[in-house]
N, C-alpha and C positions, 0 to 999 in steps of 0.2 A: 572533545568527548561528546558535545552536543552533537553532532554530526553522525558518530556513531549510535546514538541512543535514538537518532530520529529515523536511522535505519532500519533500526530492532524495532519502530512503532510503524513502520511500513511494513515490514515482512510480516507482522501480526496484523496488519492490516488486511494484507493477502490471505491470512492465514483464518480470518474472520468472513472473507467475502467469498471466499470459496465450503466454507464453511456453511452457508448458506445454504449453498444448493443440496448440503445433508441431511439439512437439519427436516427441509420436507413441511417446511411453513412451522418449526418450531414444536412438531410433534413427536419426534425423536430424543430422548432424553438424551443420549449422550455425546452425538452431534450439535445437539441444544447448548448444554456447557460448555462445550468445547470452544463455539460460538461465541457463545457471551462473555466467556473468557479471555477469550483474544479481542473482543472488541473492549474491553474495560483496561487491560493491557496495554491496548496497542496508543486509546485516548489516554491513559496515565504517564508514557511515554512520550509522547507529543507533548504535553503539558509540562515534563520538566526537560525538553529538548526546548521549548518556546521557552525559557529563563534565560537561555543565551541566545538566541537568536529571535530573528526577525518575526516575527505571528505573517505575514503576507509571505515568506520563501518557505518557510516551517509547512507551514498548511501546504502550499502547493509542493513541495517536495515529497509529504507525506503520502500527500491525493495519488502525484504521477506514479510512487514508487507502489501503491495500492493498484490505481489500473494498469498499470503497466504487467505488472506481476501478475493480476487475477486474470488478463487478456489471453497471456502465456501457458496459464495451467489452464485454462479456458480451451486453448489450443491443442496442449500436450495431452492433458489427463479431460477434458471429458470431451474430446471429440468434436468442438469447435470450428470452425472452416476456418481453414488455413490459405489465406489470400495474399498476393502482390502488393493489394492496398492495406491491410491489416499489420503486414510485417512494415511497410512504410509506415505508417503512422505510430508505430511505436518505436520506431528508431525516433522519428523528431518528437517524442513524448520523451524518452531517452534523452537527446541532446537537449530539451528543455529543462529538463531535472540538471544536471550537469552546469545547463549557464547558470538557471537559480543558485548553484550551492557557490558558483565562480563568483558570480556579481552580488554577493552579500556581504554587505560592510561586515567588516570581522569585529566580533564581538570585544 
């Protein structure tokens, strides 16, 4: 179940850092909330996915599945350049997330 919840603190992770770019340096009300919402969410989640698992794979799973995801919408939705070396480097951000969750002592 940890596993799943630290999933749900990544996709609000994405869902905060792209949030960002709404919010217009936090002048935007409700871009603003939306924001801050997911980022309180997203650290609330992480916090009780790290009761069963590792704080050093937790974090970095969280991190990859935040940039990985915000590099994509980055790409898709605001027009981001879309490179040979960009789409590489997120495949092995990818298979890094992957070995982290592979090679964690199970709880």
């Amino acid at each position: 179940m940890a596993w799943w919840i630290l999933l749900l603190a990544g996709s609000l992770e994405i869902v905060w850092a792209v949030g960002l770019k709404y919010t217009q340096g936090f002048t935007r009300p409700w871009p603003s909330a939306i924001t801050l919402a997911a980022i309180v969410a997203s650290m609330y989640l992480l916090s009780v996915a790290t009761k069963e698992l590792p704080i050093g794979t937790a974090y970095a799973v969280w991190v990859g599945i935040g940039a990985a995801g915000t590099a994509i919408l980055g790409m898709a939705v605001l027009n981001e350049p879309v490179t040979v070396w960009r789409l590489f480097f997120l495949v092995l951000l990818g298979i890094a997330i992957v070995g982290l969750k592979f090679s964690a002592a199970p709880a």
